[in-house]
Each structure stands twice: as structure tokens, then as C-alpha cells.
PAZAPA-4460 file (N, C-alpha, C; in steps of 0.05 Angstrom, whole numbers, plus 32768, in hexadecimal, padded with zeros to 4 digits):
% residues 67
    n_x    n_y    n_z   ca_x   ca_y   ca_z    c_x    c_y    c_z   seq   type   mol
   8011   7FE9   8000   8000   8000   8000   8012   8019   8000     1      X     A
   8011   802A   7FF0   8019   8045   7FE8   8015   8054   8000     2      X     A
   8020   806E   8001   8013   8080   8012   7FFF   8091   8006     3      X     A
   7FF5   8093   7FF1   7FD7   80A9   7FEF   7FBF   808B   7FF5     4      X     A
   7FC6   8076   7FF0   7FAB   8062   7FF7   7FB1   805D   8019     5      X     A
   7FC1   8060   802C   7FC0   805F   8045   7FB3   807C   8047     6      X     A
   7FB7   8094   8042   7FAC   80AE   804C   7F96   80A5   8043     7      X     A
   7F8F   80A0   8027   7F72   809B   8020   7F5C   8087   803A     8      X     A
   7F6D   8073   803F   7F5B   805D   804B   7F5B   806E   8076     9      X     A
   7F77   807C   8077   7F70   8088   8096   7F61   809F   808F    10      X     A
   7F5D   80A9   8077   7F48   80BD   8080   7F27   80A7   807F    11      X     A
   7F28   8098   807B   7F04   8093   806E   7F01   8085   8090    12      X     A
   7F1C   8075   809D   7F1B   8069   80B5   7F0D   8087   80C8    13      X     A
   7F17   8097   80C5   7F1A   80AF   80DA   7EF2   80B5   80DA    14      X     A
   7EF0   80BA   80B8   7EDA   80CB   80B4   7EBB   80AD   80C2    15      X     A
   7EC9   808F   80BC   7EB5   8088   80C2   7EB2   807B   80E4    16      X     A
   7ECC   8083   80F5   7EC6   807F   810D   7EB6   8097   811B    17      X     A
   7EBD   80AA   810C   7EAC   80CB   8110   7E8E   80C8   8112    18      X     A
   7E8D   80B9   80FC   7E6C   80B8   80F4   7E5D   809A   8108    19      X     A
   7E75   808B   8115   7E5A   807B   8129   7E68   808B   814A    20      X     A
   7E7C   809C   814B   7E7C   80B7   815F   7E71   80BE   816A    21      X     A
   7E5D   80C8   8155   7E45   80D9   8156   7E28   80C5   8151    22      X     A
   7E2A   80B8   814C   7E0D   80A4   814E   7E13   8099   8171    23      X     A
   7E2B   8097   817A   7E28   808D   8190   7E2F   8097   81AC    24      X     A
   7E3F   80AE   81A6   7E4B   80B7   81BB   7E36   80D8   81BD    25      X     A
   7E46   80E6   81A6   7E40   8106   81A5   7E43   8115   8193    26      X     A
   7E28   811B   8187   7E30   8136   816D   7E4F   8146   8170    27      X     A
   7E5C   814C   817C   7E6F   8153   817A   7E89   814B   8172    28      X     A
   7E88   8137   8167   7E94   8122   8163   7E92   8126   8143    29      X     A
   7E85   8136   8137   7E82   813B   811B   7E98   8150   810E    30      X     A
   7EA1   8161   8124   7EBD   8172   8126   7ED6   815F   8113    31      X     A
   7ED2   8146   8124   7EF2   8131   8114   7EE4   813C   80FD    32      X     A
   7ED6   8131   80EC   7ECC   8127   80DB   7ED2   8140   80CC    33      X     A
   7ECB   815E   80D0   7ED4   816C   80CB   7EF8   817E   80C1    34      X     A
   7EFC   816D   80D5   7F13   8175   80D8   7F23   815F   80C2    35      X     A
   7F1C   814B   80BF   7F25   813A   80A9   7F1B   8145   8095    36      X     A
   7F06   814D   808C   7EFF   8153   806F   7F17   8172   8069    37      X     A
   7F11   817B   807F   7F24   819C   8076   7F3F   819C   8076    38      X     A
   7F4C   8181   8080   7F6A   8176   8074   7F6A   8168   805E    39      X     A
   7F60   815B   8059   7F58   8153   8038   7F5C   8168   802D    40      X     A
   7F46   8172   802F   7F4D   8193   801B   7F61   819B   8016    41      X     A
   7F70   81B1   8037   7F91   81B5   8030   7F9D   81A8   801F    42      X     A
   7F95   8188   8028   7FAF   817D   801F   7FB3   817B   8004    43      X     A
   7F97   8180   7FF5   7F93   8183   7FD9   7FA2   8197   7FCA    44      X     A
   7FA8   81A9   7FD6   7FA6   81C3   7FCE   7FC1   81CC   7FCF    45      X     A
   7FCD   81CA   7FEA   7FE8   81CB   7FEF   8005   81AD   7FF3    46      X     A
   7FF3   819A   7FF3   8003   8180   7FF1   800B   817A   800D    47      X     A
   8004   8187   8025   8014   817A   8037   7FF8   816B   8047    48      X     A
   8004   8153   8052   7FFC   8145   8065   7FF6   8142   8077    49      X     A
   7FF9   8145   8097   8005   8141   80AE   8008   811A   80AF    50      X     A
   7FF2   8112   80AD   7FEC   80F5   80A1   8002   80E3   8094    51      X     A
   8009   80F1   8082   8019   80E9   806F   8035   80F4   8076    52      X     A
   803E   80FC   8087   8056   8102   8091   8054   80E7   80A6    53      X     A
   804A   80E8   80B6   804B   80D4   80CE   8049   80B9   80C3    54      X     A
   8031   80B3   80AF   8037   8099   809C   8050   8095   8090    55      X     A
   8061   80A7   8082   8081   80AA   806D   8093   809A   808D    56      X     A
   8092   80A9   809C   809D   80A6   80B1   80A3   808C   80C1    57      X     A
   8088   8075   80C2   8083   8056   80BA   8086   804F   80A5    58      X     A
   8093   8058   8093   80A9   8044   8084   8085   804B   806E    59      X     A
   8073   804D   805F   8060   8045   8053   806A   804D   803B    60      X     A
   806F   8044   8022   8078   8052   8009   806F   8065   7FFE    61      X     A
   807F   807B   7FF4   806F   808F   7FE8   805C   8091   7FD3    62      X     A
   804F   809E   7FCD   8038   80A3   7FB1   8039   80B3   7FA7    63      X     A
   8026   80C3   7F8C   802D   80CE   7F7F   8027   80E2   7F8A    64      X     A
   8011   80E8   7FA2   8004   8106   7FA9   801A   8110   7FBA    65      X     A
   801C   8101   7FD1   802B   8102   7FE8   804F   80F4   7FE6    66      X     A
   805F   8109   7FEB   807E   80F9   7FEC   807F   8102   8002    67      X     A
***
């Protein structure tokens, strides 16, 4: 596994423990969920990670979005 399909697969982990969060704990809990979608974004836009730094860092191979 590459590193843009690990960021790919820890963001969808992040966005769908968010979403039973908030079915079970607390609307507030919709913040992660937020907060994942608006690093996606950046990271679209400007290329950096935080994710993908700490993954490079475990050894995960690079990809084409993220070095």
C-alpha cells in the first residue's frame, strides 16, 4: 500500500468512526469529521499532510500526491 491509499483509507477510518461518535456518544463529535474533511482540502490545494508525514515516517512508500 502506497501512501495516498493509506491517507485515503485513514481518512474514511477517521470520518466513519466520527459518524457512529455521534450516533452514540455526542453530536459533537461531528467536529473530527469536520476537521478531516478541511484537511483533505488543504491538503489538496497545498500538498502537505500532517497524516502523511507521520505515515512517510513508518516506513509506508511514497505516492504520487504525497512524497
Amino acid at each position: 500500500m502506497n501512501l495516498d491509499r493509506a491517507i485515503f483509507a485513514f481518512a474514511g477510518v477517521m470520518i466513519l468512526a466520527s459518524v457512529a461518535l455521534v450516533h452514540f456518544v455526542s453530536p459533537w463529535w461531528l467536529l473530527l469529521t469536520a476537521f478531516v474533511g478541511v484537511n483533505l482540502l488543504q491538503s489538496a490545494f497545498t500538498g502537505f499532510c500532517p497524516a502523511a508525514r507521520i505515515l512517510a515516517a513508518f516506513g509506508v512508500r511514497p505516492g504520487c500526491a504525497f512524497r
